[in-house]
Backbone as a chain_set.jsonl record, in Angstrom:
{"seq": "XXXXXXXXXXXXXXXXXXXXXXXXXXXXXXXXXXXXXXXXXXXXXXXXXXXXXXXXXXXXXXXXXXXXXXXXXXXXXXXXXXXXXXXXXXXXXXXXXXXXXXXXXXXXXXXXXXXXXXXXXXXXXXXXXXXXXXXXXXXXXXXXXXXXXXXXXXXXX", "coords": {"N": [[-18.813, 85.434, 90.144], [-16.349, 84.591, 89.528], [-15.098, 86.64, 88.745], [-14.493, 87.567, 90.911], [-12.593, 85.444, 92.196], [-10.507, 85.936, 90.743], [-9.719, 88.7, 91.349], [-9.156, 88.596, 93.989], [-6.993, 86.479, 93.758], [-5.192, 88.247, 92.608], [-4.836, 90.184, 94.378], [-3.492, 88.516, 96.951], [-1.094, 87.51, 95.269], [0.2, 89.926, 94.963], [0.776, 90.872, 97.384], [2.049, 88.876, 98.744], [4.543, 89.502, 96.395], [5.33, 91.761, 97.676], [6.061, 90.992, 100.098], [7.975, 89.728, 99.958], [10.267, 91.509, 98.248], [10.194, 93.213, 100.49], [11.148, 91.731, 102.671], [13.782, 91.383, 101.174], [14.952, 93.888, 101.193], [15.314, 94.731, 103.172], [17.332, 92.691, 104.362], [19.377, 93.605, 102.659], [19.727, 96.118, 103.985], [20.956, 95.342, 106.654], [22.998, 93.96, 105.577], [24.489, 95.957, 104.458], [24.457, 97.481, 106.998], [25.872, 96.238, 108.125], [28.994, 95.996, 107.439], [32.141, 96.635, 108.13], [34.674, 98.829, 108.28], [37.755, 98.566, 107.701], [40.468, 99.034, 109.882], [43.788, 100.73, 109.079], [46.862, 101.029, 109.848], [49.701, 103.188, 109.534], [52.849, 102.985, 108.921], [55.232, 103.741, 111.805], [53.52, 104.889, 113.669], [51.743, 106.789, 116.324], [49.576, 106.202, 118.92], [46.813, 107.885, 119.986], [45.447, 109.541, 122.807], [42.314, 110.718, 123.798], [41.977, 111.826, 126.995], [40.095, 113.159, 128.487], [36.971, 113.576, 129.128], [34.327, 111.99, 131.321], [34.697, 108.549, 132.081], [32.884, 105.73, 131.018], [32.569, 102.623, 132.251], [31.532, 101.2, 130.118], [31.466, 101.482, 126.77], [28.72, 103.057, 125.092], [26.608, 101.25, 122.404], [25.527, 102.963, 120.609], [24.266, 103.651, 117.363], [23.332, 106.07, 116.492], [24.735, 107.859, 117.469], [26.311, 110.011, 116.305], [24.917, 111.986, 114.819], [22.553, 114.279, 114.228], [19.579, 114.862, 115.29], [16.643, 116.555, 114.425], [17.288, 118.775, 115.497], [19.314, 118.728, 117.882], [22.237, 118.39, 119.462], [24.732, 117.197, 118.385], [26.138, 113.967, 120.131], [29.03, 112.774, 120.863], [30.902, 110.167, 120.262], [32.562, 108.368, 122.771], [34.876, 106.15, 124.235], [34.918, 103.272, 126.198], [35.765, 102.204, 129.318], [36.467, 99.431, 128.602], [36.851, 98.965, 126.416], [39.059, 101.578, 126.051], [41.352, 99.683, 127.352], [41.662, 97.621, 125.594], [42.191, 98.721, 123.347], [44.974, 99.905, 124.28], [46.576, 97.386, 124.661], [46.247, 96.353, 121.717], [47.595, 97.832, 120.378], [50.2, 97.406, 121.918], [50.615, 95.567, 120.82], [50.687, 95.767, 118.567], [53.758, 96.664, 115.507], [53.594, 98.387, 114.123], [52.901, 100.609, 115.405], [54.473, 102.773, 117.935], [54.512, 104.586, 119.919], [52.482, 106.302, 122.343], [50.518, 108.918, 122.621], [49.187, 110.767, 125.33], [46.394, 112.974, 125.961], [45.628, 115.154, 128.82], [44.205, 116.965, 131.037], [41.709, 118.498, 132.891], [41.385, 115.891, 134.816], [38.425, 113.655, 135.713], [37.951, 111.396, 136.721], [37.294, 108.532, 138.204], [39.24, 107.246, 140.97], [39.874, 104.334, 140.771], [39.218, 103.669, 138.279], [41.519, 105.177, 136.917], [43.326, 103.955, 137.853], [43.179, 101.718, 136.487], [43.855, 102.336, 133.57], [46.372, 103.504, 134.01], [47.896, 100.81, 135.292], [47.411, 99.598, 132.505], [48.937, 100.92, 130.842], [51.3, 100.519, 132.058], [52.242, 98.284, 131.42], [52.044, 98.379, 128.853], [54.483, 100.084, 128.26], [56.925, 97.981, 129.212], [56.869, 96.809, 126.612], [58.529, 97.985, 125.348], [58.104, 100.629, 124.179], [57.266, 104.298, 123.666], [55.305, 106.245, 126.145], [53.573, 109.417, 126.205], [52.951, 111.94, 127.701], [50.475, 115.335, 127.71], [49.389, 118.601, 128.674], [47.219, 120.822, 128.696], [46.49, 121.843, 131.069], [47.334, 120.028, 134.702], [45.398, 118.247, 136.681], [45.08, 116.888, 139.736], [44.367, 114.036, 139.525], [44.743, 113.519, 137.372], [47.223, 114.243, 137.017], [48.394, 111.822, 138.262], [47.741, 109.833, 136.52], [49.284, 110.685, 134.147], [51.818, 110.171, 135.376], [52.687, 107.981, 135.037], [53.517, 107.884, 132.405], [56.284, 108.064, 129.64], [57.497, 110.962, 129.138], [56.599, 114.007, 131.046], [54.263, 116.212, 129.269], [53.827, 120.173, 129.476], [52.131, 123.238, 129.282], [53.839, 126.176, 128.79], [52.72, 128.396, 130.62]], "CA": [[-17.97, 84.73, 91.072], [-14.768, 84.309, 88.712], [-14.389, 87.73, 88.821], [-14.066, 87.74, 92.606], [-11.506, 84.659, 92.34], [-9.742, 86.353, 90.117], [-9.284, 89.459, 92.15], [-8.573, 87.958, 95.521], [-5.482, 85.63, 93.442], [-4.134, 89.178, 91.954], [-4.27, 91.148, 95.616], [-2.471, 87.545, 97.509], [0.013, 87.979, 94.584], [0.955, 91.262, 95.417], [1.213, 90.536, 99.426], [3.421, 87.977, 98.521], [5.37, 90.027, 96.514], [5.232, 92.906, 98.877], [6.944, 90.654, 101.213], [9.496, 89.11, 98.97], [10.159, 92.944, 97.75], [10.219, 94.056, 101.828], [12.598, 90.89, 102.809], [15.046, 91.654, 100.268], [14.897, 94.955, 101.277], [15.665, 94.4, 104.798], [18.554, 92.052, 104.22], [20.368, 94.161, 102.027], [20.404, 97.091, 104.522], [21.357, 94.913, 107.267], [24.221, 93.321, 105.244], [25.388, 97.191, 104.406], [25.034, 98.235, 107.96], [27.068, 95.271, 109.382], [30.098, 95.972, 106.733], [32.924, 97.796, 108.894], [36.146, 99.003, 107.404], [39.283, 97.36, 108.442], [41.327, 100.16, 109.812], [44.782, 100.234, 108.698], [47.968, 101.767, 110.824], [50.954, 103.55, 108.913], [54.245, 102.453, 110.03], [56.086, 104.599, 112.967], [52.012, 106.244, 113.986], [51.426, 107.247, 117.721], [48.512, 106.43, 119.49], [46.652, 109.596, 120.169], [44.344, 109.192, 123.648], [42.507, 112.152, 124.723], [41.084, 111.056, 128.41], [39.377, 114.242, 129.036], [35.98, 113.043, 129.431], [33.739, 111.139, 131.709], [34.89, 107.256, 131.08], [32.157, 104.648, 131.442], [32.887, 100.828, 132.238], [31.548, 100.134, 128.626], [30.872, 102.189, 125.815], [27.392, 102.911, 124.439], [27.159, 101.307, 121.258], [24.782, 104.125, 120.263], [24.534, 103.896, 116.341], [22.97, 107.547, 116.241], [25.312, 108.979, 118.547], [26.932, 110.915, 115.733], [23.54, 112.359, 114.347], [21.905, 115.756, 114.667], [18.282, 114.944, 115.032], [15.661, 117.493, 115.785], [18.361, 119.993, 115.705], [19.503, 118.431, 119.236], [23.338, 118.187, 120.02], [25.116, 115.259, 118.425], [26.769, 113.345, 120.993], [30.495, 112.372, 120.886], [31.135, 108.795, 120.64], [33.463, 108.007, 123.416], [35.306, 104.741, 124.183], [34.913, 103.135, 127.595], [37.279, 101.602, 130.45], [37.064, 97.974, 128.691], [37.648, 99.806, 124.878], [40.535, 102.065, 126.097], [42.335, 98.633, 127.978], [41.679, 96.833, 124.611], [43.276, 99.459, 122.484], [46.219, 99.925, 124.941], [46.711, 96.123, 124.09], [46.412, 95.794, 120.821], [48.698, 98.782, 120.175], [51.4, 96.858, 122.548], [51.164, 94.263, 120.12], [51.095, 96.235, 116.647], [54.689, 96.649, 115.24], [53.922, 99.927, 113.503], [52.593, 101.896, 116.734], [55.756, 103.106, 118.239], [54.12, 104.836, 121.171], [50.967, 106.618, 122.805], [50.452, 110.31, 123.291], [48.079, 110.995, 126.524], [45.947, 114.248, 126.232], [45.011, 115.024, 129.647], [43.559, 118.26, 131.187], [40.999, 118.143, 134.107], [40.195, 114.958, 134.466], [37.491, 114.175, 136.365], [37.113, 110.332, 136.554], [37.399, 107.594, 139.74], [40.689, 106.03, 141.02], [39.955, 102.973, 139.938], [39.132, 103.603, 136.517], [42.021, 105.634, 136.217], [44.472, 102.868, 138.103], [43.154, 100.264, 135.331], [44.16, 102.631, 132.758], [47.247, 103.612, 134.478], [48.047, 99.761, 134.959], [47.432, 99.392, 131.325], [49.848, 102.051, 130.412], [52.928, 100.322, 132.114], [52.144, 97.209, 130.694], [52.877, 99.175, 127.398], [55.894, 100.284, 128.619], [57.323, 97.002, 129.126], [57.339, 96.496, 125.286], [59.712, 98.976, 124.67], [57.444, 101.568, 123.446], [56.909, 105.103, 124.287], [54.118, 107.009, 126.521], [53.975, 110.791, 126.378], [51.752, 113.021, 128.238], [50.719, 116.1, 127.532], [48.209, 118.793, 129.11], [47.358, 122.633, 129.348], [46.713, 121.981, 132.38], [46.646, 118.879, 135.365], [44.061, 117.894, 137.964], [45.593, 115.57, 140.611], [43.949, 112.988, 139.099], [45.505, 113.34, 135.574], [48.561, 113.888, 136.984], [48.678, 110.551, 138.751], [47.465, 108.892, 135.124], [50.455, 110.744, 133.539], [52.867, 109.318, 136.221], [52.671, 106.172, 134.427], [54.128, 108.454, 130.981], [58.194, 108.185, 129.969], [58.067, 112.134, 129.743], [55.199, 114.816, 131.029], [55.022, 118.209, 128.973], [52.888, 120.966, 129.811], [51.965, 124.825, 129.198], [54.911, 126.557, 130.301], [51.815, 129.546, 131.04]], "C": [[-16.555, 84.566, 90.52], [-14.296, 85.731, 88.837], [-13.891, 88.456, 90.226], [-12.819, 86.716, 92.731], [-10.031, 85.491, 91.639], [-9.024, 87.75, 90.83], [-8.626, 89.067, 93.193], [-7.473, 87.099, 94.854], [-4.51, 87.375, 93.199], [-4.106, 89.575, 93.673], [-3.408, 90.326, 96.649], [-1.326, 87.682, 96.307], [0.907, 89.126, 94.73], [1.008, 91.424, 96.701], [2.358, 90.025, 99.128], [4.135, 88.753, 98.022], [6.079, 91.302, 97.08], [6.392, 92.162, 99.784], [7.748, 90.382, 100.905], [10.265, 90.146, 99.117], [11.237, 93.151, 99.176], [11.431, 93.152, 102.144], [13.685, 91.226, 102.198], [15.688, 92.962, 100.775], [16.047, 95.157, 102.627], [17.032, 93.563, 104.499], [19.704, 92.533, 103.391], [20.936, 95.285, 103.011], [21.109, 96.717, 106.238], [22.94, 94.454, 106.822], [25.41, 94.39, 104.817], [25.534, 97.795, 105.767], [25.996, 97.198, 108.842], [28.431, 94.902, 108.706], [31.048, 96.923, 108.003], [34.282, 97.864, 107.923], [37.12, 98.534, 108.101], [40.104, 98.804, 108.865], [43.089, 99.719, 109.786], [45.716, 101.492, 109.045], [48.984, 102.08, 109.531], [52.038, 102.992, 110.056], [54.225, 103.93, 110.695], [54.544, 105.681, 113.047], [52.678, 106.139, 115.761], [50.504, 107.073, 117.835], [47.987, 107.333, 120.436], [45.276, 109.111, 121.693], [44.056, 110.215, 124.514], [41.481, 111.326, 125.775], [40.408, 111.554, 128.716], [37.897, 114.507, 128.706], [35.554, 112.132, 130.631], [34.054, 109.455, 131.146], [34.126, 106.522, 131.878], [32.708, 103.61, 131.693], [33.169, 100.587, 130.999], [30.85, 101.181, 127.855], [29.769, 102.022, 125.17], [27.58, 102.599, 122.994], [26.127, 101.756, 120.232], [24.644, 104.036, 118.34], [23.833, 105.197, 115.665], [23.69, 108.649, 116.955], [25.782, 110.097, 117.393], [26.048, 112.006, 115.272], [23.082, 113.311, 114.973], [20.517, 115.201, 114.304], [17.531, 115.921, 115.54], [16.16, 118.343, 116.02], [18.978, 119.56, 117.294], [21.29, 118.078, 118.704], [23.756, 117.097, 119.54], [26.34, 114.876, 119.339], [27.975, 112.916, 120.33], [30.389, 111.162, 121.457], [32.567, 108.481, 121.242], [33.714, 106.72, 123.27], [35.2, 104.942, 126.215], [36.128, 102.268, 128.184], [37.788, 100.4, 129.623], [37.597, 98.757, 126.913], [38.587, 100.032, 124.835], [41.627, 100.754, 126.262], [42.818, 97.687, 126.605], [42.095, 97.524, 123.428], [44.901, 99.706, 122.66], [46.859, 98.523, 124.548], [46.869, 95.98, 123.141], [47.846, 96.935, 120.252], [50.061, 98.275, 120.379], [51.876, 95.696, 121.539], [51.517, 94.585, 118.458], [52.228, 97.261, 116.199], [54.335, 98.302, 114.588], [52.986, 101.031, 114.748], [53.43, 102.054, 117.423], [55.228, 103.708, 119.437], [52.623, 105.276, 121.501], [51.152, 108.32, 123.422], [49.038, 110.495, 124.106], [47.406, 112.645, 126.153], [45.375, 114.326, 127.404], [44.928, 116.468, 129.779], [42.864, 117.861, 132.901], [40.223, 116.904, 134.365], [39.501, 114.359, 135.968], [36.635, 112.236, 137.25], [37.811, 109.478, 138.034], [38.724, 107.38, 139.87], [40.925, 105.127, 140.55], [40.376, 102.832, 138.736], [40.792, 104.161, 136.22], [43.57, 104.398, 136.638], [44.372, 101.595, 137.029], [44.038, 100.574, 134.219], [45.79, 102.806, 133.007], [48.193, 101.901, 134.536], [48.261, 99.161, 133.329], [48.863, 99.861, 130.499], [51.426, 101.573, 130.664], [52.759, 99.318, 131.661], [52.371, 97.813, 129.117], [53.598, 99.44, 127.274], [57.08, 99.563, 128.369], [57.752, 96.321, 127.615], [58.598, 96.869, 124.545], [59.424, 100.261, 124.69], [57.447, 102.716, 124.224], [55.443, 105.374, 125.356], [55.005, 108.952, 126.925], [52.76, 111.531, 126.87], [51.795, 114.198, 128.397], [49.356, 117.517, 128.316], [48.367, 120.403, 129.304], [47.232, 122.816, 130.588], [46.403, 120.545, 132.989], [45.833, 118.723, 136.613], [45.157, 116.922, 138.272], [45.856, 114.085, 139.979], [44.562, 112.537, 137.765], [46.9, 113.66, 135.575], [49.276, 112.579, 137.685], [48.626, 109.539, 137.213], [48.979, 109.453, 134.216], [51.855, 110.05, 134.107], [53.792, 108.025, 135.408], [53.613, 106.238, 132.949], [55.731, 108.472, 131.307], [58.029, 110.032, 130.299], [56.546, 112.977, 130.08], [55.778, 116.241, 130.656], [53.571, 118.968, 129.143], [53.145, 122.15, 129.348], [52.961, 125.08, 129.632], [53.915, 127.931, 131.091], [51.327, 128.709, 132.699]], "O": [[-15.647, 84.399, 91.334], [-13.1, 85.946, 89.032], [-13.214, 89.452, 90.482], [-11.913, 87.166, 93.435], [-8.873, 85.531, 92.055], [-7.795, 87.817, 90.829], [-7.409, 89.247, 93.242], [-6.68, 86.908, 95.776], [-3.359, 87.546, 93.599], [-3.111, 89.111, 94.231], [-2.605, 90.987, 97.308], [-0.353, 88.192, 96.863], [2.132, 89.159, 94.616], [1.454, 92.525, 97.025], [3.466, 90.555, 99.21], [4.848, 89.212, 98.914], [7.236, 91.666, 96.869], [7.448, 92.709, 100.103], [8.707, 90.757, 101.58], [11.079, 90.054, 100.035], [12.465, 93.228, 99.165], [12.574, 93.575, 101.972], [14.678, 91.366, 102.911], [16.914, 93.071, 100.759], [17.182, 95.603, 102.792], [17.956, 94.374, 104.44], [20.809, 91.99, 103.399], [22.14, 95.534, 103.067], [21.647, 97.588, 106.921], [23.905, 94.574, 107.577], [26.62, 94.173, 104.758], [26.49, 98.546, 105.957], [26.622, 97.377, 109.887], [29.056, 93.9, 109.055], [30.506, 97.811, 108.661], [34.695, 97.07, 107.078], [37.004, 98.102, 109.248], [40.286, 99.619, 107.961], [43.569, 98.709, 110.3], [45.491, 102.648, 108.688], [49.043, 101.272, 108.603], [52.08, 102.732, 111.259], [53.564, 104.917, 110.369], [54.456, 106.839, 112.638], [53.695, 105.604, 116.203], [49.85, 107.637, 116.958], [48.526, 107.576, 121.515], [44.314, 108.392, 121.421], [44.714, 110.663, 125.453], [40.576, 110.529, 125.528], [39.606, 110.927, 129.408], [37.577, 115.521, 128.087], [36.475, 111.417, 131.028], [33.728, 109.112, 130.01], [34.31, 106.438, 133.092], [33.808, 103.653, 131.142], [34.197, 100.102, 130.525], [29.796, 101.694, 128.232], [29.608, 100.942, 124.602], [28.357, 103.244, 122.29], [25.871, 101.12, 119.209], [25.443, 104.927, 118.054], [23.791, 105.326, 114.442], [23.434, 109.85, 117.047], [25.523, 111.246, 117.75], [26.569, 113.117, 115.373], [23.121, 113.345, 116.203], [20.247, 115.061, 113.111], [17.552, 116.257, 116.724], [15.633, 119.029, 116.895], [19.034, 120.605, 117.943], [21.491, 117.543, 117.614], [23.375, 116.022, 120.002], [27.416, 115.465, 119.242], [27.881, 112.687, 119.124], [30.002, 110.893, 122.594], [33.566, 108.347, 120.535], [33.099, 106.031, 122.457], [35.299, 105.852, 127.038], [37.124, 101.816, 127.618], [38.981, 100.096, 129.631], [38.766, 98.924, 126.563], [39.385, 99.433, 124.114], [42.604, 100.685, 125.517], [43.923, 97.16, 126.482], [42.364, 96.829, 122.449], [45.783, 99.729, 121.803], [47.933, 98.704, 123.976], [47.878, 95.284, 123.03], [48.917, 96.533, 119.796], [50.973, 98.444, 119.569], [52.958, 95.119, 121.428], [52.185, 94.037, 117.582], [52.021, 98.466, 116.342], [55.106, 99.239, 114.799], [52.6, 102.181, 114.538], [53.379, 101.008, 118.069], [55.718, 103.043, 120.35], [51.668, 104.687, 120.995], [51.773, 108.718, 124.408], [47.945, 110.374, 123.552], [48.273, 113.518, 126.122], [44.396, 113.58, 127.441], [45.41, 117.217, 128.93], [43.378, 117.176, 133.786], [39.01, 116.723, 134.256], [39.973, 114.583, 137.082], [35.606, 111.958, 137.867], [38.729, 109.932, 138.717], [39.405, 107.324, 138.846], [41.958, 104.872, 139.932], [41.325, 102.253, 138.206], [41.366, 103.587, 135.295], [44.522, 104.135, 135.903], [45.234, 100.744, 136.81], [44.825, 99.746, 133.761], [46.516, 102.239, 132.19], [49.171, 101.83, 133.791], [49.168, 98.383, 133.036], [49.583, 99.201, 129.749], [52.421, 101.895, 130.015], [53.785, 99.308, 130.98], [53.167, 97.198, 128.407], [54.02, 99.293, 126.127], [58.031, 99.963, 127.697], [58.684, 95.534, 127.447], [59.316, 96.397, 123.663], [60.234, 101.083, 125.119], [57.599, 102.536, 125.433], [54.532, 104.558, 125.221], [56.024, 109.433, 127.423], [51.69, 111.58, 126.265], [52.744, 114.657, 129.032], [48.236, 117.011, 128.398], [49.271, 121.037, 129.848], [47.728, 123.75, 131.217], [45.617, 119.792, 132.414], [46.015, 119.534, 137.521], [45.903, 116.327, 137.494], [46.83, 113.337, 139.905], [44.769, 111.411, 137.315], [47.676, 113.504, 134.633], [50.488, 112.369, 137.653], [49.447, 108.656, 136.969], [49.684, 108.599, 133.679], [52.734, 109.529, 133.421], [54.907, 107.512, 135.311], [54.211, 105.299, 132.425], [56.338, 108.695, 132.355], [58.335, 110.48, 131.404], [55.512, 112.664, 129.491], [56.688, 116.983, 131.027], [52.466, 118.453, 128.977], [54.291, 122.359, 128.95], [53.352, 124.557, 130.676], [54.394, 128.437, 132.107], [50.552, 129.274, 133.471]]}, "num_chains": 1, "name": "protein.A"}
């Protein structure tokens, strides 16, 4: 019988520290995946915004989007309607972003969405700051969003 007590204390000893072990474990890779880097602007940059995608409401905040699993396609982490509005913003407000270069092409996305962004865009304006738009080629639609740009340059092809 002692030699049964004695067993059953060593295998609850090693649960316990199994879990100790596993906790620790867990809280360390939580506390490394919720580090982000501070990103940090050079004086006189440009904000670079290619539009030429599908733009959601709200960006997936996918943390495998970048990832080839399975050999399958890794997805391109876009930014969505409320992202772009909240970059256009902070830009208006940060002294070393001097303007915003537009990449547009065929784009492909609602009125709305693109009147928010468009809206956004002269509200940037108003600072002082540049907008420049640029495109091998425009769709209707991306030439109404450039509208909103001080100059539009294109292909001369």
């Amino acid at each position: 019988m002692k030699q049964f007590f004695k067993y059953v204390l060593a295998t609850m000893t090693g649960i316990v520290l199994l879990w100790v072990l596993g906790f620790i474990l867990i809280l360390s890779i939580a506390g490394a995946a919720g580090k982000e880097k501070k990103a940090t602007v050079a004086a006189n940059s440009v904000l670079k915004l290619d539009l030429n995608y599908k733009i959601p409401e709200k960006a997936n905040d996918n943390p495998f989007a970048g990832m080839s699993i399975f050999n399958l396609k890794p997805q391109k982490k876009t930014l969505g309607l409320t992202e772009i509005k909240a970059c256009i913003a902070k830009a208006k407000k940060d002294d070393n972003i001097k303007g915003i270069y537009l990449e547009l092409g065929m784009n492909d996305n609602g009125l709305a969405t693109l009147e928010v962004i468009r809206q956004s865009l002269e509200d940037f304006r108003k600072s002082g700051k540049f907008v420049y738009a640029y495109g091998e080629v425009f769709s209707q639609k991306a030439y109404y969003l450039a509208s909103a740009a001080d100059k539009i340059y294109m292909n001369p092809a």
